[in-house]
Backbone as CSV, one residue per row, in Angstrom:
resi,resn,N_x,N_y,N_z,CA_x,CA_y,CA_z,C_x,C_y,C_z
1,UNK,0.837,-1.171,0.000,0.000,0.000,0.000,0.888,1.243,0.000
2,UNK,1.562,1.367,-0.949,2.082,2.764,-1.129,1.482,3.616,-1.451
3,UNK,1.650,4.738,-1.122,0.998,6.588,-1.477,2.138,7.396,-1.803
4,UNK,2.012,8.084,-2.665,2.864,8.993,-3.290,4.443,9.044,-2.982
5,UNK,4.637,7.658,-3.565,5.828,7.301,-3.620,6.569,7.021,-1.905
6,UNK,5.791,7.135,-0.952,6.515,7.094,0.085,6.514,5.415,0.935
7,UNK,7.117,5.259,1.101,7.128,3.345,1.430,5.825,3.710,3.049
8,UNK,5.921,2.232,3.052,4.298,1.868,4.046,4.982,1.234,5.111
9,UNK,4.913,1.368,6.575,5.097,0.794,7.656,4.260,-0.322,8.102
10,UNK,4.597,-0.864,9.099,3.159,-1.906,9.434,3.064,-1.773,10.690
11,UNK,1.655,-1.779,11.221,1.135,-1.473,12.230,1.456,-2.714,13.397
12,UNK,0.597,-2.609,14.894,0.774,-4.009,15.693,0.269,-5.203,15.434
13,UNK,-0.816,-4.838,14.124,-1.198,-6.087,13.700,-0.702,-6.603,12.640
14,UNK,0.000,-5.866,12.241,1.285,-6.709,11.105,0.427,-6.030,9.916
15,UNK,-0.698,-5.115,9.588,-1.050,-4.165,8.615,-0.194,-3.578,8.050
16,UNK,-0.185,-2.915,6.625,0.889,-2.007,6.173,-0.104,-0.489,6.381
17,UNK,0.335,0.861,6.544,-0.334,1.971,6.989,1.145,2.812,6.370
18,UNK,0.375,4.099,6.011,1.433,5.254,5.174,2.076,5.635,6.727
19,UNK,2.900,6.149,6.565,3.531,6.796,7.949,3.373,8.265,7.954
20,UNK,3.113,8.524,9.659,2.768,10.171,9.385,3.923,10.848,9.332
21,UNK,4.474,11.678,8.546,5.271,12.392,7.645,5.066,14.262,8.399
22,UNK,3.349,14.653,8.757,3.619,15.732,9.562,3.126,15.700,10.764
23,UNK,3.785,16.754,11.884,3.641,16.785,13.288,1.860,16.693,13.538
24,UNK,1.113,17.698,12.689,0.434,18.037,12.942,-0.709,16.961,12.571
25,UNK,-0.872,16.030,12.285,-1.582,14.860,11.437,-1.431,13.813,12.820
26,UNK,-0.649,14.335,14.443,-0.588,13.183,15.494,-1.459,13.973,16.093
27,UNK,-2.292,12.621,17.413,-3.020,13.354,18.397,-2.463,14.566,19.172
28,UNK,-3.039,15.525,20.222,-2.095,16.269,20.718,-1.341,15.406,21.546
29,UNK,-1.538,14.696,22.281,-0.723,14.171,23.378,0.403,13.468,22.503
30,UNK,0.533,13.084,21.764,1.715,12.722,20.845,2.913,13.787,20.497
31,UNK,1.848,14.877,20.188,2.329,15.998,19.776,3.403,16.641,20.730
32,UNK,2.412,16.822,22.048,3.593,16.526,23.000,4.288,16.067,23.489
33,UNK,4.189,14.766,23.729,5.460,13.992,23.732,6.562,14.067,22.674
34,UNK,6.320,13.727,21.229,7.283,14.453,20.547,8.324,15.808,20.567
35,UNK,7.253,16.376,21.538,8.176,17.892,21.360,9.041,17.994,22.473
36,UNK,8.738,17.017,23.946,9.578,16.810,24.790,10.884,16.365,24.433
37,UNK,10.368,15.012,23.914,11.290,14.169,23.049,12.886,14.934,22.409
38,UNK,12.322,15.820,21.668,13.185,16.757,20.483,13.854,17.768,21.266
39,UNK,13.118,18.867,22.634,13.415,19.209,23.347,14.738,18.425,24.058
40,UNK,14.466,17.241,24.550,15.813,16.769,24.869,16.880,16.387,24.599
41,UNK,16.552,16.240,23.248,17.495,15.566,22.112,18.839,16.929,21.620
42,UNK,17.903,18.420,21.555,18.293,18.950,20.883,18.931,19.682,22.406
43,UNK,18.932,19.534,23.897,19.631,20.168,24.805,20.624,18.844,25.078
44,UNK,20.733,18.122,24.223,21.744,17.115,24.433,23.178,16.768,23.381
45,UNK,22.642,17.117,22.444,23.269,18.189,21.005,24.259,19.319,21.300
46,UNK,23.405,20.286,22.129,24.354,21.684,22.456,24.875,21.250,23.303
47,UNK,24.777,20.627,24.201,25.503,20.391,25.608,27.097,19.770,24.897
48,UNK,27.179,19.107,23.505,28.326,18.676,23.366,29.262,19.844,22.772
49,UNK,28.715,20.683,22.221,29.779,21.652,21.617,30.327,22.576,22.673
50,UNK,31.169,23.161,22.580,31.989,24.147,23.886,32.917,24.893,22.877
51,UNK,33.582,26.162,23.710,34.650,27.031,23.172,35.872,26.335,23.438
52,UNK,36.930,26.564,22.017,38.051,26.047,22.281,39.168,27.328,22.988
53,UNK,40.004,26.793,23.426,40.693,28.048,24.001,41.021,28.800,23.269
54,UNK,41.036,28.825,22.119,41.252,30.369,21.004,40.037,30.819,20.596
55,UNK,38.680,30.921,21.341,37.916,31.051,21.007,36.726,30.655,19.616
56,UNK,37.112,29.684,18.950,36.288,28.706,18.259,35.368,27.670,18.750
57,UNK,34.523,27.114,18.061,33.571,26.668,18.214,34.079,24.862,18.199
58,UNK,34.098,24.377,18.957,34.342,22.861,18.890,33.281,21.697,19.350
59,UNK,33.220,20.666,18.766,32.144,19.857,19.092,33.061,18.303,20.060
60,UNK,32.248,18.139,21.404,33.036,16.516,21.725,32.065,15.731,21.225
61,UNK,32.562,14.210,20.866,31.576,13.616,20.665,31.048,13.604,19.255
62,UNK,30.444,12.390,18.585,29.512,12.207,17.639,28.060,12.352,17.893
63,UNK,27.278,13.375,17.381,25.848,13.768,17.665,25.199,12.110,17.542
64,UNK,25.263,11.844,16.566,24.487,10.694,16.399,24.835,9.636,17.309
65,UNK,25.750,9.362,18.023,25.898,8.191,19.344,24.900,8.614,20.052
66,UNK,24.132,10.099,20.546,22.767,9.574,20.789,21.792,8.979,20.733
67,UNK,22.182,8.307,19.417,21.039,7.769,18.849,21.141,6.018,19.514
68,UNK,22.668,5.882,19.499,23.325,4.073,19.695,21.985,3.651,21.101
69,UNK,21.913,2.395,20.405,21.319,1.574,21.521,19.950,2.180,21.312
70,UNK,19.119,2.890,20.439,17.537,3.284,20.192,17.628,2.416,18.529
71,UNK,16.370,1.577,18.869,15.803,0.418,17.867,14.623,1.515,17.253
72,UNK,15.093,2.457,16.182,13.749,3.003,15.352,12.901,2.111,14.606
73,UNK,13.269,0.966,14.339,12.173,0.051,13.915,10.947,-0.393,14.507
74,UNK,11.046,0.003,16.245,10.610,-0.670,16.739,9.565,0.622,17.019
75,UNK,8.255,0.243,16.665,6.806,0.681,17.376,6.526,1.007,19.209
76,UNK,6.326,2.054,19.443,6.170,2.216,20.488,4.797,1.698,21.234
């Protein structure tokens, strides 16, 4: 069941379903949780960059090792 070219997920009953693509298309309570979600993600992001002692901008760390050890396949 594809729609405009975008591939189909499958639901808990093993259904295929389009995936929602905008924020605004989730319940609110999703909505908020998502935005917590991103909220933390994105104060976990800045928290790695710092000033180098000549005053430049330096990053520790790979952003995306936040991600290590989270299964996006997996349905909440």
């Amino acid at each position: 069941m594809a729609t405009k070219g975008r591939s189909t997920v499958a639901d808990e009953s093993g259904e295929e379903c389009a995936p929602i693509d905008r924020l605004k298309d989730l319940p609110e309570v999703h909505q908020r949780c998502y935005a917590e979600i991103m909220d933390e993600l994105k104060a976990k992001v800045l928290a790695m960059y710092g000033r180098s002692r000549h005053g430049g901008i330096m990053i520790r760390g790979v952003p995306s090792s936040l991600l290590d050890g989270v299964d996006l396949m997996t349905t909440s």
